[in-house]
N, C-alpha and C positions, 0 to 999 in steps of 0.2 A: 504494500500500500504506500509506501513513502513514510511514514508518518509513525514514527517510534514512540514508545511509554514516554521516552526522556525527552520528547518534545512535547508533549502534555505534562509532563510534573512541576512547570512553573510557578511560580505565584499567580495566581488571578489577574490578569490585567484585560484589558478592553483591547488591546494591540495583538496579544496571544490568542483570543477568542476568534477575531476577526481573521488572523492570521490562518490557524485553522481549517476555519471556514472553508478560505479559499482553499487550502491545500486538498480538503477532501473531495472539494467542490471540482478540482481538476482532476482527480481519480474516478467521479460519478459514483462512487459507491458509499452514500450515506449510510446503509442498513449494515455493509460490512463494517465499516470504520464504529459505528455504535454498537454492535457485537461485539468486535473486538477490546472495547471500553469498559462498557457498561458496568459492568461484574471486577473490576478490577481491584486488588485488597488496597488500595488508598484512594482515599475520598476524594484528596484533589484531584488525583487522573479523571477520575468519573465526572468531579463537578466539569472542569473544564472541559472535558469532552462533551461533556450534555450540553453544556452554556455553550459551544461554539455552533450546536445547531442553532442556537436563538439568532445567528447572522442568516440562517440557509431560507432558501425562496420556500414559498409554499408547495413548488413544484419538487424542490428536491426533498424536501422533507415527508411529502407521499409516498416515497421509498420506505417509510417506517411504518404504513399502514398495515403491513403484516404480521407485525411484532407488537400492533398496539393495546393487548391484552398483556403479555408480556410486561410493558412500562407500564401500565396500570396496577401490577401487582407488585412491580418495585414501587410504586411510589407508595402506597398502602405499607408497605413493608421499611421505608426508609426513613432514618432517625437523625440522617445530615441534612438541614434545613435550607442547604443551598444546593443539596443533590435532587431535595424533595421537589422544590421552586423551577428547578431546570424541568423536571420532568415533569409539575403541570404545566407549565408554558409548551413544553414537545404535543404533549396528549392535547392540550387546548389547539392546537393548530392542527392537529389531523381532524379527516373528515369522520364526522359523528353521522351516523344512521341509526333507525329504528334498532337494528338488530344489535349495535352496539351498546344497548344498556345494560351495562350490569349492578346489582342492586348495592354490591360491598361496596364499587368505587364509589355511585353515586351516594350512598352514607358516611363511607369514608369523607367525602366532598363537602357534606351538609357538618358532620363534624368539625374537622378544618376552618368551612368559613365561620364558626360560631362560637371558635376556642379564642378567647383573649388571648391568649399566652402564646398564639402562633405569630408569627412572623406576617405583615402584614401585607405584604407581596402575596403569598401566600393563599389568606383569608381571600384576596380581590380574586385570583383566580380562581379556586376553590367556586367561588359563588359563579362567576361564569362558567364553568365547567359544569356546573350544579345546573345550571341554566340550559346548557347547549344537550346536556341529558334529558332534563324534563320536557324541554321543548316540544316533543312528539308523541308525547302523554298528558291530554287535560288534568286528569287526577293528580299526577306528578307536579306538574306545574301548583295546582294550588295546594301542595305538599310544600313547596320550595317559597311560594308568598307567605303562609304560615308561619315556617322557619325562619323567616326574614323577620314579617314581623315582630315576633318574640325575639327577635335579638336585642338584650339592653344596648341601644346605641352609642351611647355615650362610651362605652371603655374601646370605642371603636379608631382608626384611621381616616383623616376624611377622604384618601383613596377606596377607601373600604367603605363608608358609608356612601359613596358617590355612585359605586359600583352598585350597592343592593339600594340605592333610590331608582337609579336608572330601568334595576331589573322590576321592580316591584311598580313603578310608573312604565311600564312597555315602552320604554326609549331606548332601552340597550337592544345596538346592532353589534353583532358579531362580527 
């Protein structure tokens, strides 16, 4: 592939991420290069490998629509809060259909945006994701305004409350 562990073990920076990008961007193989990542025993590799898809087009990153059960079960499972954040931003940009609902993510989701204590990046995605799952289920849907509602707002982000005004006022576009 090009693209060794010891070029992902850096510090985090915006130059390395974007860096990436390109490099895997010129191999074409987004699903290989995130396999070969994913699962790696240091958190930075993974963070930064997952963070350098947040540069890749929507087109390249449809390459991970077949893995997207896959990252839904790392992110349920994951306890590094900026491995968690890369991977709902990846699951939030693949395409969601009917048959994509699964009930653990989407409670896992309702969970997340509802925990004070989560990271607020986080919590905003979490409810759009919460969103782009109920979307295709009335019932679900007023499962997800409910939830909202009953959130005390106030211990919230105003990224995070902007996001569940928008979803609970039918303004939020995806």
């Amino acid at each position: 592939m090009g693209i060794s562990r010891d070029d992902i073990k850096g510090n985090y920076s915006e130059a390395l991420v974007t860096n990436l990008c390109f490099r895997v961007a010129e191999t074409g193989d987004f699903l290989g290069f995130v396999k070969e990542y994913m699962y790696d025993d240091d958190p930075i590799v993974v963070r930064n490998a997952l963070s350098a898809l947040s540069k890749a087009t929507d087109e390249e990153l449809s390459q991970l629509n077949p893995i997207k059960d896959e990252l839904m079960d790392m992110a349920i499972r994951c306890n590094n809060s900026s491995v968690r954040r890369a991977l709902f931003g990846i699951i939030f940009r693949l395409e969601m259909n009917e048959e994509d609902i699964r009930t653990d993510f989407l409670d896992h989701c309702l969970e997340k945006m509802a925990d004070p204590n989560e990271v607020s990046s986080i919590q905003a995605l979490c409810m759009k994701l919460a969103y782009k799952l109920c979307k295709f289920y009335p019932e679900l849907l007023t499962e997800l305004k409910r939830a909202l509602e009953a959130m005390e707002i106030s211990y919230y982000t105003p990224a995070v409350k902007n996001v569940r005004s928008k979803i609970l006022n039918k303004k939020y576009k995806e």
